[in-house]
mmJSON file of the N, C-alpha and C atoms, coordinates in Angstrom:
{"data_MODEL":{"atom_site":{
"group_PDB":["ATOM","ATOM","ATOM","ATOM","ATOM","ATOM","ATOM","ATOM","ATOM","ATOM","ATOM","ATOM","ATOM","ATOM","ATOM","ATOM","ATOM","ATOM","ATOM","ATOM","ATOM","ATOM","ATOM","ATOM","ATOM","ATOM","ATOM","ATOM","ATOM","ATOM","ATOM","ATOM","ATOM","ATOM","ATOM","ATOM","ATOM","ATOM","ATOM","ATOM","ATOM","ATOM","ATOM","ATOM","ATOM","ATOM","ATOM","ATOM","ATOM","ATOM","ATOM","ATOM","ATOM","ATOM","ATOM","ATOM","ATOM","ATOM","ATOM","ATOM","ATOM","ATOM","ATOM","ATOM","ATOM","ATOM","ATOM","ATOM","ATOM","ATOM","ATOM","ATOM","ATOM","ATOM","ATOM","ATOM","ATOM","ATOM","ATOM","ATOM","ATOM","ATOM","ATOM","ATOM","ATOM","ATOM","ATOM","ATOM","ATOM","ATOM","ATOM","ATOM","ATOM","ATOM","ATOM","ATOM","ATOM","ATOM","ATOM","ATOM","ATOM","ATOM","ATOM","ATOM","ATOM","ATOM","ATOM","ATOM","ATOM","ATOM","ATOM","ATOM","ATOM","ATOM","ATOM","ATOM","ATOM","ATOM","ATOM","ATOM","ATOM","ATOM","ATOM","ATOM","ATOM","ATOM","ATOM","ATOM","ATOM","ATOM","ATOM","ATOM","ATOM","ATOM","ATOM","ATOM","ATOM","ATOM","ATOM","ATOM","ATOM","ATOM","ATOM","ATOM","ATOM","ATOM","ATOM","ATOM","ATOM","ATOM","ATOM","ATOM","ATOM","ATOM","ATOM","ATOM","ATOM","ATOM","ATOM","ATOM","ATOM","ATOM","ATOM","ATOM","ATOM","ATOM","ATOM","ATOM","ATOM","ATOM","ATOM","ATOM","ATOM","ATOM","ATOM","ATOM","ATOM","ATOM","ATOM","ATOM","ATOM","ATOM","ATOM","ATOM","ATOM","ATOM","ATOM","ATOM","ATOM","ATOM","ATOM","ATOM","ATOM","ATOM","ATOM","ATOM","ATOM","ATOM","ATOM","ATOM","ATOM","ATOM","ATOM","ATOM","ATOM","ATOM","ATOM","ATOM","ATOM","ATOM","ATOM","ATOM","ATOM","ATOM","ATOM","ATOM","ATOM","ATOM","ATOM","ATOM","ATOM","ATOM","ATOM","ATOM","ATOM"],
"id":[1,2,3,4,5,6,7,8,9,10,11,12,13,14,15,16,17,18,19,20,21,22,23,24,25,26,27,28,29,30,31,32,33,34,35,36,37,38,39,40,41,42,43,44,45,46,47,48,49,50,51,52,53,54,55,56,57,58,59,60,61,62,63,64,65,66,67,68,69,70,71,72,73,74,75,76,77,78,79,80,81,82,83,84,85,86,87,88,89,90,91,92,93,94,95,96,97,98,99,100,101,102,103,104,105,106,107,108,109,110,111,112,113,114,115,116,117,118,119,120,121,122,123,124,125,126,127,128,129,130,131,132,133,134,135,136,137,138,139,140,141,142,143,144,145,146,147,148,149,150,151,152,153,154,155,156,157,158,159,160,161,162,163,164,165,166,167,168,169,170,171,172,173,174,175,176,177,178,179,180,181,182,183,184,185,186,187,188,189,190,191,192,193,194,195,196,197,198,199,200,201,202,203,204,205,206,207,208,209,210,211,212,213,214,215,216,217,218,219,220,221,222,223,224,225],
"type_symbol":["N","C","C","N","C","C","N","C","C","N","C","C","N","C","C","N","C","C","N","C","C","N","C","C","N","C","C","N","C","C","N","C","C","N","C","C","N","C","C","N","C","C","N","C","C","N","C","C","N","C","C","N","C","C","N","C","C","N","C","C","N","C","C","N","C","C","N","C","C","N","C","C","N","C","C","N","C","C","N","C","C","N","C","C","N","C","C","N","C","C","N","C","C","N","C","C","N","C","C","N","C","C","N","C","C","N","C","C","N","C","C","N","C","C","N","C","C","N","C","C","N","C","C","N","C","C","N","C","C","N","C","C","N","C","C","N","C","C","N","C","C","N","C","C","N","C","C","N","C","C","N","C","C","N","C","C","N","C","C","N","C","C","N","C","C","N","C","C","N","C","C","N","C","C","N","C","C","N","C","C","N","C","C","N","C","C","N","C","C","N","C","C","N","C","C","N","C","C","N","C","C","N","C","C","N","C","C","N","C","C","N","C","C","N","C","C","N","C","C","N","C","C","N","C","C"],
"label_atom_id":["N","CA","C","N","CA","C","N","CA","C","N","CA","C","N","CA","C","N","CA","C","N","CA","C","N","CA","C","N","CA","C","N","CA","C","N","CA","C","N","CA","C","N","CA","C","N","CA","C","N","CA","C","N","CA","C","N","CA","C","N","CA","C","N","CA","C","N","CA","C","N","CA","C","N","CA","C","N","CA","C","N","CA","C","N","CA","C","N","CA","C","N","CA","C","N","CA","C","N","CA","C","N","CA","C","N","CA","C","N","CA","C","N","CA","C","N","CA","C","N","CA","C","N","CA","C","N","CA","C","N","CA","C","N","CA","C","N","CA","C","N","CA","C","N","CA","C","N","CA","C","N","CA","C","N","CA","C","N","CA","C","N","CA","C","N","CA","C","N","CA","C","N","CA","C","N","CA","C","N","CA","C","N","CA","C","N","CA","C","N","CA","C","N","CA","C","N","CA","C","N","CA","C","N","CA","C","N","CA","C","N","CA","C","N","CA","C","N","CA","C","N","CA","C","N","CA","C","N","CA","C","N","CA","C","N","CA","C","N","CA","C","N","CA","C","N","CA","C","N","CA","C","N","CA","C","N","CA","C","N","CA","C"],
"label_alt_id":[null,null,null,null,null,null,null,null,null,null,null,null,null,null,null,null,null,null,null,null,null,null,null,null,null,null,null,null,null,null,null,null,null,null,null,null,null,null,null,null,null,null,null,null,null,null,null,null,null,null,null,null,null,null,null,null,null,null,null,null,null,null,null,null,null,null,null,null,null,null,null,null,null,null,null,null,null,null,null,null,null,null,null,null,null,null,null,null,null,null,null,null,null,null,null,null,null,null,null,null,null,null,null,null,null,null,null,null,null,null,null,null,null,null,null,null,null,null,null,null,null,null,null,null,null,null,null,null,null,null,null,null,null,null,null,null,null,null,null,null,null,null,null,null,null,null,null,null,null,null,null,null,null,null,null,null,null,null,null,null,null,null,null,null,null,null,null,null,null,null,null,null,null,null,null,null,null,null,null,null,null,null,null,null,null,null,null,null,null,null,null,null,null,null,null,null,null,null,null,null,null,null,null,null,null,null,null,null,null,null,null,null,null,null,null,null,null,null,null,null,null,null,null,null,null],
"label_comp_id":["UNK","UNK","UNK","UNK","UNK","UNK","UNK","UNK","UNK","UNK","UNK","UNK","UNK","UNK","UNK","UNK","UNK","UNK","UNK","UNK","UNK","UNK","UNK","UNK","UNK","UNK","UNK","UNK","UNK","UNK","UNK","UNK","UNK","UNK","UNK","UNK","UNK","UNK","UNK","UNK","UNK","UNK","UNK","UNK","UNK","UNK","UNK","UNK","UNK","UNK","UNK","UNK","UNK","UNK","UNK","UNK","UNK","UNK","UNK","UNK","UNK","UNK","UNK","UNK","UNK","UNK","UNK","UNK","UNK","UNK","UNK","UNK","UNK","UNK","UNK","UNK","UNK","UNK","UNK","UNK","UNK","UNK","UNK","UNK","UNK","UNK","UNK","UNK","UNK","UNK","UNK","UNK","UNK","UNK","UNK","UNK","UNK","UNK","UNK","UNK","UNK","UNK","UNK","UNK","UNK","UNK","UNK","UNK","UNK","UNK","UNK","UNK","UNK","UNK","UNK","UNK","UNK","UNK","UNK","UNK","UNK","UNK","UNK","UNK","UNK","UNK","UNK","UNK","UNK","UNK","UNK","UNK","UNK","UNK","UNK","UNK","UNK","UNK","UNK","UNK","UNK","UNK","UNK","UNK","UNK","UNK","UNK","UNK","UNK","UNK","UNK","UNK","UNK","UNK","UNK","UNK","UNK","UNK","UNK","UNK","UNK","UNK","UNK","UNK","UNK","UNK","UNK","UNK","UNK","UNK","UNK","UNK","UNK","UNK","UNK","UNK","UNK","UNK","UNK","UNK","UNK","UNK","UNK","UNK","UNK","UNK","UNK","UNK","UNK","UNK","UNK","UNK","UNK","UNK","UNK","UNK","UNK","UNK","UNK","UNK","UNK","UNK","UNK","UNK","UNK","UNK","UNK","UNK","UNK","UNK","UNK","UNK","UNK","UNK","UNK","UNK","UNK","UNK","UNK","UNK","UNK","UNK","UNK","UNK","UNK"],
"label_asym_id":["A","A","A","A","A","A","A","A","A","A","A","A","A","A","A","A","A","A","A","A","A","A","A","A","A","A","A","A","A","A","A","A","A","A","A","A","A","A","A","A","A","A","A","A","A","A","A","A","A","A","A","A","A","A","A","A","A","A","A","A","A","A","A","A","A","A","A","A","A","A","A","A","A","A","A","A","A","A","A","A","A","A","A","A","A","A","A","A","A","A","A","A","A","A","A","A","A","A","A","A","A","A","A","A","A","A","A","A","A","A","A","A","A","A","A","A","A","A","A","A","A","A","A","A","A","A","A","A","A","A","A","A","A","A","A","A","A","A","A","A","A","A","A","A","A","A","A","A","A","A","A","A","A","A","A","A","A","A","A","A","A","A","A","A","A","A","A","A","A","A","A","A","A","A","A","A","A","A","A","A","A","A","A","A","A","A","A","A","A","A","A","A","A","A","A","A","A","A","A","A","A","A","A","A","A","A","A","A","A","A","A","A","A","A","A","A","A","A","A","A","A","A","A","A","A"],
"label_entity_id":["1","1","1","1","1","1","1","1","1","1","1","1","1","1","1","1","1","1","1","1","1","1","1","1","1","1","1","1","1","1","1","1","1","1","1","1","1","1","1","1","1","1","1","1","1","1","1","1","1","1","1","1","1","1","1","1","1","1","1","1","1","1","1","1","1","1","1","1","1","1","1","1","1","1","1","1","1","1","1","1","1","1","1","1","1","1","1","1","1","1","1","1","1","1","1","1","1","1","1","1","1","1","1","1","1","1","1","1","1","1","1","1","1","1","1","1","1","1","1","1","1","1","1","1","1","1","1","1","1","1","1","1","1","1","1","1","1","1","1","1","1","1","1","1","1","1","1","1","1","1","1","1","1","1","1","1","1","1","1","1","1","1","1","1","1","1","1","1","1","1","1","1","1","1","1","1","1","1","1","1","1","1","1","1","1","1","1","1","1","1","1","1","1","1","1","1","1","1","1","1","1","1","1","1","1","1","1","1","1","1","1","1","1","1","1","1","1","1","1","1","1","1","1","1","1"],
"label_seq_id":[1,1,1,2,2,2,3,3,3,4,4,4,5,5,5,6,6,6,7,7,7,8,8,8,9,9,9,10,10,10,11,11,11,12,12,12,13,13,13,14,14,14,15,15,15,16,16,16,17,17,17,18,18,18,19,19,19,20,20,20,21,21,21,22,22,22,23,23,23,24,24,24,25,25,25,26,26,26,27,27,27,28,28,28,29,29,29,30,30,30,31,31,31,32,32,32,33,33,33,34,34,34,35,35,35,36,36,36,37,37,37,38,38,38,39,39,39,40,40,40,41,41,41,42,42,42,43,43,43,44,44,44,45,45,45,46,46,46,47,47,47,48,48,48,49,49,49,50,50,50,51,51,51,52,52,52,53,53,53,54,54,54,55,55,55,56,56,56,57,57,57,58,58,58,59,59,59,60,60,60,61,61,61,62,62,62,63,63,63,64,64,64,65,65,65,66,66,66,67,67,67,68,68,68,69,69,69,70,70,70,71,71,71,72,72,72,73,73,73,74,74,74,75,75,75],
"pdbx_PDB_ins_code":[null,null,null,null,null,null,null,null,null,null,null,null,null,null,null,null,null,null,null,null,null,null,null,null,null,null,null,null,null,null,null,null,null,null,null,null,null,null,null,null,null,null,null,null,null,null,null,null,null,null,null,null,null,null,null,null,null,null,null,null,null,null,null,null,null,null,null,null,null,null,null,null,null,null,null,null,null,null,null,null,null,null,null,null,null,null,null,null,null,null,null,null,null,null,null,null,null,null,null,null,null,null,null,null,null,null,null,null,null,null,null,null,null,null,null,null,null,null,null,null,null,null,null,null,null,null,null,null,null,null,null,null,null,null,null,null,null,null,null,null,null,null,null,null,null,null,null,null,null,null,null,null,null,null,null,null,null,null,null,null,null,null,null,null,null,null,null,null,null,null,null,null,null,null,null,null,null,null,null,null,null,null,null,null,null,null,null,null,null,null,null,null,null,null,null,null,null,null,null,null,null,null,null,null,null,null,null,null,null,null,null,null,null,null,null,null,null,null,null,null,null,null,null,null,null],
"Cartn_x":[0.82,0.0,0.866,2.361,3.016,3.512,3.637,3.874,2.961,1.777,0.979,0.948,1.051,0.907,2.071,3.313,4.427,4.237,3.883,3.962,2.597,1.884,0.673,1.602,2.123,3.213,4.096,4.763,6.042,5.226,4.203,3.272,2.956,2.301,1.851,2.994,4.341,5.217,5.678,6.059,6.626,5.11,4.327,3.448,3.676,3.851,3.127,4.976,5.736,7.242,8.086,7.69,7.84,9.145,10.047,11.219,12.535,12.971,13.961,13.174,11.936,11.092,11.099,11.087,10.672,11.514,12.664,14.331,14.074,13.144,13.069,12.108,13.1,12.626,11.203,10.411,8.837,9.255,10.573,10.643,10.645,11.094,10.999,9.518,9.227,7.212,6.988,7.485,6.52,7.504,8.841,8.94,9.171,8.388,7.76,6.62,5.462,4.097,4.535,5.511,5.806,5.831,7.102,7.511,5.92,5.017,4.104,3.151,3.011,2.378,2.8,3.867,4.678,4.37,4.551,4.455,3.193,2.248,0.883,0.261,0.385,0.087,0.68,2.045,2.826,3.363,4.423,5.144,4.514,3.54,2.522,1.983,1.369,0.676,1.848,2.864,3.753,4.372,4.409,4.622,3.574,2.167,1.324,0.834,1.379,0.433,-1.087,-1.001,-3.089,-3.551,-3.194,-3.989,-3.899,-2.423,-2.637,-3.442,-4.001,-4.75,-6.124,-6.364,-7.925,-7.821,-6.826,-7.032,-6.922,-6.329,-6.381,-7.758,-8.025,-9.76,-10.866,-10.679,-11.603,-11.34,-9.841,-9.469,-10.132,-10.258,-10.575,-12.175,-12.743,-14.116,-14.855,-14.294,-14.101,-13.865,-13.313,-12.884,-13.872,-14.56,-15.486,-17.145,-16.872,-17.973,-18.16,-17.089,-16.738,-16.866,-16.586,-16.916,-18.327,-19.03,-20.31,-21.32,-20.479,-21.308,-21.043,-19.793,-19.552,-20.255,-20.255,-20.836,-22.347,-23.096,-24.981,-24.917,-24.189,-23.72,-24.119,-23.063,-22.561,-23.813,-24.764,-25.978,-27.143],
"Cartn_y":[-1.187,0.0,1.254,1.04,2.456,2.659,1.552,1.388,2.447,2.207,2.817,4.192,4.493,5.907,6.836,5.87,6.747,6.971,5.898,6.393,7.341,7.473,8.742,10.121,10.037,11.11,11.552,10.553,10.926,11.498,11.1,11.184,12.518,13.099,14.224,15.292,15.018,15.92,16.404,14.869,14.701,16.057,15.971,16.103,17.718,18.352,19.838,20.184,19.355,20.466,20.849,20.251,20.928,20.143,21.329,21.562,20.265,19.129,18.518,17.498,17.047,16.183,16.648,18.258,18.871,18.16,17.526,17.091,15.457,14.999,13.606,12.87,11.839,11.612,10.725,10.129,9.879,8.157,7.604,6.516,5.782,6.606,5.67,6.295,6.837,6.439,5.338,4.887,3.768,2.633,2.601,1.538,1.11,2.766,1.77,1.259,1.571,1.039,-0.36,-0.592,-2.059,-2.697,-2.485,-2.791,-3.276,-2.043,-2.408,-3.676,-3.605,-4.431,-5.86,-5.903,-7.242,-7.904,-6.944,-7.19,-8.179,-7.01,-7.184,-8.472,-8.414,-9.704,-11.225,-10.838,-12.155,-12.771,-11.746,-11.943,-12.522,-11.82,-11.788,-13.125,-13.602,-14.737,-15.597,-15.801,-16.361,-16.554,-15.983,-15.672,-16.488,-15.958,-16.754,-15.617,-14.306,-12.915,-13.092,-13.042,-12.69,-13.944,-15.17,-16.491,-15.813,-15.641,-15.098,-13.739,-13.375,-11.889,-12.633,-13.284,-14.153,-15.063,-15.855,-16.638,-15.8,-14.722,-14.202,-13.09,-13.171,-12.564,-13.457,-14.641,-15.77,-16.043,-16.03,-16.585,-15.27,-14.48,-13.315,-13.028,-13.917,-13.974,-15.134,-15.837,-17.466,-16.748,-15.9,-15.588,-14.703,-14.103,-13.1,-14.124,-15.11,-15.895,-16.818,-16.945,-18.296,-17.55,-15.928,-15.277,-14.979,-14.245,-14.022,-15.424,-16.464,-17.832,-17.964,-18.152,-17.874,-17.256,-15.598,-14.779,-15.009,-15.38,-16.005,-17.091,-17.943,-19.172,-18.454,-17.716,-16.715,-16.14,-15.572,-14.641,-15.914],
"Cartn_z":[0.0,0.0,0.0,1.174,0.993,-0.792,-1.118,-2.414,-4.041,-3.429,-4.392,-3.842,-2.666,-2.483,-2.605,-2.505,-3.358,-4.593,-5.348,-6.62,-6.952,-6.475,-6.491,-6.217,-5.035,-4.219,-5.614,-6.201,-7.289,-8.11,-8.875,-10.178,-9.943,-8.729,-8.529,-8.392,-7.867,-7.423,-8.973,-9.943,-11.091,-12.046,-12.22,-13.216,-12.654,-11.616,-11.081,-10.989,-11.275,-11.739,-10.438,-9.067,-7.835,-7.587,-7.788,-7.036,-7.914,-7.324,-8.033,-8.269,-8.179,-9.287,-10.567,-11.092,-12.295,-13.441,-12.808,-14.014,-14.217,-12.518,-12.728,-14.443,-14.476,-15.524,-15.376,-16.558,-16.063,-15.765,-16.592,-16.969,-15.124,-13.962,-12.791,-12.003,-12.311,-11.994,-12.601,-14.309,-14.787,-14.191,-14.172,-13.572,-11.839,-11.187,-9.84,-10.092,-11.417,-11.016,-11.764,-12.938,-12.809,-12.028,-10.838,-9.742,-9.145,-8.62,-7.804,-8.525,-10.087,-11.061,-10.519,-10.772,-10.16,-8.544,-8.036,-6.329,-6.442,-6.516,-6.105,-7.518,-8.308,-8.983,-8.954,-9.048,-8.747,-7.482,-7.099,-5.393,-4.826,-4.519,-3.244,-2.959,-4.557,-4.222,-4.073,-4.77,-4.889,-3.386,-2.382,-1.053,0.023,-0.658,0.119,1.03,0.736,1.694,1.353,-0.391,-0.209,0.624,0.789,2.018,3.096,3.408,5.07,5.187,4.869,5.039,5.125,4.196,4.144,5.779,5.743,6.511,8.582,7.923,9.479,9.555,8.382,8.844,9.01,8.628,9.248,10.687,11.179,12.435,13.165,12.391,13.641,13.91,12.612,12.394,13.643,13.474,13.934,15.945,15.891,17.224,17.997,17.24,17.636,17.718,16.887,17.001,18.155,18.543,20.153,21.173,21.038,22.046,22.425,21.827,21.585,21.899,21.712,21.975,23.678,23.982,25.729,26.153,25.528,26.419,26.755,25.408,25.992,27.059,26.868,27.828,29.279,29.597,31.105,31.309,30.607,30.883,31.839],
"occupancy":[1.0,1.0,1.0,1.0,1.0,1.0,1.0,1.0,1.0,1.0,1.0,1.0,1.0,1.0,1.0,1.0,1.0,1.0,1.0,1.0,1.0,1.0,1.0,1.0,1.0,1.0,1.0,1.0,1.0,1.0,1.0,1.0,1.0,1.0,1.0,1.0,1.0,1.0,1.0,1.0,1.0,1.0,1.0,1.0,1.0,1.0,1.0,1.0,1.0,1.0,1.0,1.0,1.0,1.0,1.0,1.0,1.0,1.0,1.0,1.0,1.0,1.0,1.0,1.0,1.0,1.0,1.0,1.0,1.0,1.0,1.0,1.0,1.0,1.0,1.0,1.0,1.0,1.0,1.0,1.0,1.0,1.0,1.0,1.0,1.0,1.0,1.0,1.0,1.0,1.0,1.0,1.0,1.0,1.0,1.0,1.0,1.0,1.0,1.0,1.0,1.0,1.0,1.0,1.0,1.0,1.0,1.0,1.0,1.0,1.0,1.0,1.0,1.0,1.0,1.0,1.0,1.0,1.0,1.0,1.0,1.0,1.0,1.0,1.0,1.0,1.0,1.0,1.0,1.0,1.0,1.0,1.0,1.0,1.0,1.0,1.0,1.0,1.0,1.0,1.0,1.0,1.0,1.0,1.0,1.0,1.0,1.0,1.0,1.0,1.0,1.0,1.0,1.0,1.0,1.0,1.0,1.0,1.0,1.0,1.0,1.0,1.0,1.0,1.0,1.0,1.0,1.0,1.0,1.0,1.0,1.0,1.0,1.0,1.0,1.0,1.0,1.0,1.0,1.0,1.0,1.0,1.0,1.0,1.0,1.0,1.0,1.0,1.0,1.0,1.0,1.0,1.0,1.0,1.0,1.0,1.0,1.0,1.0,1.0,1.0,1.0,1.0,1.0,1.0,1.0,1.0,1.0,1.0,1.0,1.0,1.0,1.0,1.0,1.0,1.0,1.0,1.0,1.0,1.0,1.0,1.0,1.0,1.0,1.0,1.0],
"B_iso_or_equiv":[0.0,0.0,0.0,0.0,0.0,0.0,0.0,0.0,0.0,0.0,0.0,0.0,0.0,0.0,0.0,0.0,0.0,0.0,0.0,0.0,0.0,0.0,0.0,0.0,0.0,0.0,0.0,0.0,0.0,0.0,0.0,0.0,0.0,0.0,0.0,0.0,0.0,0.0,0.0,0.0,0.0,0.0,0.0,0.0,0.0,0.0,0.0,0.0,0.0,0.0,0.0,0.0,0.0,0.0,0.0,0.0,0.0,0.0,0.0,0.0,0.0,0.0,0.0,0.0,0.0,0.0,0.0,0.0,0.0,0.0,0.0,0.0,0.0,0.0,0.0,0.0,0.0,0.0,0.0,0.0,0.0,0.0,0.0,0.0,0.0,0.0,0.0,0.0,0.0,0.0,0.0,0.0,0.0,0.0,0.0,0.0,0.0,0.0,0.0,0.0,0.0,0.0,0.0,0.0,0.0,0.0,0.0,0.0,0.0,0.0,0.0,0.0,0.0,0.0,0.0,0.0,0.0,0.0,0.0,0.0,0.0,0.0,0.0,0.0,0.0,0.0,0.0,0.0,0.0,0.0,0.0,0.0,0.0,0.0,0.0,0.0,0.0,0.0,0.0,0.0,0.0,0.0,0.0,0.0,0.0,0.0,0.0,0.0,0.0,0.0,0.0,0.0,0.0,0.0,0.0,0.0,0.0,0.0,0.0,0.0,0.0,0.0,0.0,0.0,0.0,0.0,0.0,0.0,0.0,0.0,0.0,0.0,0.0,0.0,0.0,0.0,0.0,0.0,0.0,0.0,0.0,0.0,0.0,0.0,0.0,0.0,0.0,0.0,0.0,0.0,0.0,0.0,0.0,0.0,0.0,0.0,0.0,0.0,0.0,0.0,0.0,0.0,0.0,0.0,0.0,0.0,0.0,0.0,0.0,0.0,0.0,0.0,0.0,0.0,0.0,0.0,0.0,0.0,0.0,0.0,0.0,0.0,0.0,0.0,0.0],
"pdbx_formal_charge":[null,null,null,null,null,null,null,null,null,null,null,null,null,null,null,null,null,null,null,null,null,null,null,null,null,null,null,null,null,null,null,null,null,null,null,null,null,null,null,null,null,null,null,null,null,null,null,null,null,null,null,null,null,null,null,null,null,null,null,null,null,null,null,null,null,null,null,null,null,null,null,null,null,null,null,null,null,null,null,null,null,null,null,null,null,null,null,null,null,null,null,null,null,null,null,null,null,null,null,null,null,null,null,null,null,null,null,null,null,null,null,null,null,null,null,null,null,null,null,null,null,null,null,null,null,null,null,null,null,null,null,null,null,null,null,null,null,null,null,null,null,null,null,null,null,null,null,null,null,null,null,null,null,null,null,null,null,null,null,null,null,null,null,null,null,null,null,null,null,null,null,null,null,null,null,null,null,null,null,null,null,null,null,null,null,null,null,null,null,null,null,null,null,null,null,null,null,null,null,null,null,null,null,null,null,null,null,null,null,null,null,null,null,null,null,null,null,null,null,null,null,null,null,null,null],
"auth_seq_id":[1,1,1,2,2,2,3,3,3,4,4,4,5,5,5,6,6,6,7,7,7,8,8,8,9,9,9,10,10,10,11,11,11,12,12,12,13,13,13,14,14,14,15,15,15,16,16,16,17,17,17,18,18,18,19,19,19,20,20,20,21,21,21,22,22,22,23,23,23,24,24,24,25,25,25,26,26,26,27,27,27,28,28,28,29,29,29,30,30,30,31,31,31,32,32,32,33,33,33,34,34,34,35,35,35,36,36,36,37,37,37,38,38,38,39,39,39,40,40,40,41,41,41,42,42,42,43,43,43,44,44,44,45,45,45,46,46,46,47,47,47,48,48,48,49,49,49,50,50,50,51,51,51,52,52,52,53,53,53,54,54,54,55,55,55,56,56,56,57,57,57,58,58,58,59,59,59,60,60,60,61,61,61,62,62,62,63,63,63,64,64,64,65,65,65,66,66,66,67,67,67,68,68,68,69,69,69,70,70,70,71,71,71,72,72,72,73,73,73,74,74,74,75,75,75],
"auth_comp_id":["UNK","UNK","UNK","UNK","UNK","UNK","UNK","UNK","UNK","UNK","UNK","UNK","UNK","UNK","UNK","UNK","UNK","UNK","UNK","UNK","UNK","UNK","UNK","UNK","UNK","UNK","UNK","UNK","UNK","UNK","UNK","UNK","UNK","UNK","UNK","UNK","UNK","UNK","UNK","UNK","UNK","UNK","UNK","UNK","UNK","UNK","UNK","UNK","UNK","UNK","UNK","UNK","UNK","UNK","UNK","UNK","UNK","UNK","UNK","UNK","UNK","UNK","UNK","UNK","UNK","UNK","UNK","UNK","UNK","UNK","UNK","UNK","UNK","UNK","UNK","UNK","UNK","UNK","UNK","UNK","UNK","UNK","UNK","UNK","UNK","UNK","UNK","UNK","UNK","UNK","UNK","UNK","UNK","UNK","UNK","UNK","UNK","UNK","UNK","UNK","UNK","UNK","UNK","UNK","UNK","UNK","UNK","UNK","UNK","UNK","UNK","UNK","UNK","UNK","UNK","UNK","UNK","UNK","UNK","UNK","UNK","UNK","UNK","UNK","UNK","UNK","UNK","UNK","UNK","UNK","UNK","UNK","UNK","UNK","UNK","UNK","UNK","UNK","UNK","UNK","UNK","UNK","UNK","UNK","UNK","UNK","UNK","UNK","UNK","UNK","UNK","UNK","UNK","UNK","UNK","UNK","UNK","UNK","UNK","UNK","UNK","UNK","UNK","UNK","UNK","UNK","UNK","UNK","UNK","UNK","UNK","UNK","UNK","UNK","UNK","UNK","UNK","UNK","UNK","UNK","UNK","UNK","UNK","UNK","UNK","UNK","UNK","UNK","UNK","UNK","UNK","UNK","UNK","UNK","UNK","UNK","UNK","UNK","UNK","UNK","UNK","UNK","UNK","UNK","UNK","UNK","UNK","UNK","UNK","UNK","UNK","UNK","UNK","UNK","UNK","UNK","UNK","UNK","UNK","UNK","UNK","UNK","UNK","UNK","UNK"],
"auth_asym_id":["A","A","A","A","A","A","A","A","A","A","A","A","A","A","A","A","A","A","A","A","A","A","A","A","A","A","A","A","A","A","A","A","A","A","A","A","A","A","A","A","A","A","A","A","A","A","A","A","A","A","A","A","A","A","A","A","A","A","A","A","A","A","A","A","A","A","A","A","A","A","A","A","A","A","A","A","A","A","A","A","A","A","A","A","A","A","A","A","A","A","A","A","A","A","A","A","A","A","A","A","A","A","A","A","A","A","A","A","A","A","A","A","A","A","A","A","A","A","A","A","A","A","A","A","A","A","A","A","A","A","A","A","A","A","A","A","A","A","A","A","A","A","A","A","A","A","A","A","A","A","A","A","A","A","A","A","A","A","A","A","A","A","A","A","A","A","A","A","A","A","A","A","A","A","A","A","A","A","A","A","A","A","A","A","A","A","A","A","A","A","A","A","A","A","A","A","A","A","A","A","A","A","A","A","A","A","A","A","A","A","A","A","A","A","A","A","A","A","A","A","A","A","A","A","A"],
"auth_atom_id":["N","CA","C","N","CA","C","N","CA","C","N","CA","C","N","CA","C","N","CA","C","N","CA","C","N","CA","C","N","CA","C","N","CA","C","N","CA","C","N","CA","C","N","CA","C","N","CA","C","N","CA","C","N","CA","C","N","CA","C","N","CA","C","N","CA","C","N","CA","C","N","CA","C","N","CA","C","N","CA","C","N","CA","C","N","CA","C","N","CA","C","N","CA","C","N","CA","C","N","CA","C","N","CA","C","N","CA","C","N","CA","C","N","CA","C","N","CA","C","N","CA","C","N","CA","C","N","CA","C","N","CA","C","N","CA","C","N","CA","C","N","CA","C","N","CA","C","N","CA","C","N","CA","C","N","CA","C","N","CA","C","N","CA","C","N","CA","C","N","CA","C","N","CA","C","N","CA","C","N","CA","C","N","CA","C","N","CA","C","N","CA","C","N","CA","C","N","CA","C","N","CA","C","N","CA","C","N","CA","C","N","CA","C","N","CA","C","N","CA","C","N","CA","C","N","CA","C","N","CA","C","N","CA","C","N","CA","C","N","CA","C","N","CA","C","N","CA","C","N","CA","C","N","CA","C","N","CA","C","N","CA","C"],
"pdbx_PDB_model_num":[1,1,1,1,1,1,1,1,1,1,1,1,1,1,1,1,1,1,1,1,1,1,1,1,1,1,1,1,1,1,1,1,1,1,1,1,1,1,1,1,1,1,1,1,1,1,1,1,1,1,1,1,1,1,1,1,1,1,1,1,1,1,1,1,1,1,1,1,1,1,1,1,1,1,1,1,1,1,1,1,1,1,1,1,1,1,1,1,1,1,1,1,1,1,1,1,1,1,1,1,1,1,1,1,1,1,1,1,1,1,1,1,1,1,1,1,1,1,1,1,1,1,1,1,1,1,1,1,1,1,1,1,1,1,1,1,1,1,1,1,1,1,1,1,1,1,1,1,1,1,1,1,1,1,1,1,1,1,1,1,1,1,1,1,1,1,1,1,1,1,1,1,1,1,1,1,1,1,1,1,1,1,1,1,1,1,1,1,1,1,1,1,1,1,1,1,1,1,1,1,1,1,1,1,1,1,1,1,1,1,1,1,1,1,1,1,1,1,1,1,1,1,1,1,1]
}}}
């Protein structure tokens, strides 16, 4: 995510001329959104991040549900 918002950050600094972005060239905006292209399509899964994000919002789903079941129990 810090990922995409740098390159929003560069794109915007790069496009409005401000200060020592104005000389930067455009060619490393396109190849951070490669970069991010890559991350987020290949790496990632390739890593196994997008499961663990799924799987720790079920565990947390799963956790809020055992509670809520205790807690009628206790009443």
């Amino acid at each position: 995510m810090y990922l995409i918002l740098f390159i929003v950050a560069l794109s915007a600094l790069r496009f409005f001329e401000v200060s020592v972005f104005a000389e930067l060239s455009w060619w490393w905006v396109i190849a951070l959104v490669t970069v991010a292209i890559l991350w987020f399509e290949f790496i990632e899964k390739f890593l196994g991040m997008d499961k663990r994000r799924e799987h720790d919002a079920l565990e947390k789903a799963r956790d809020e549900r055992v509670k809520r079941t205790f807690d009628k129990d206790k009443r």
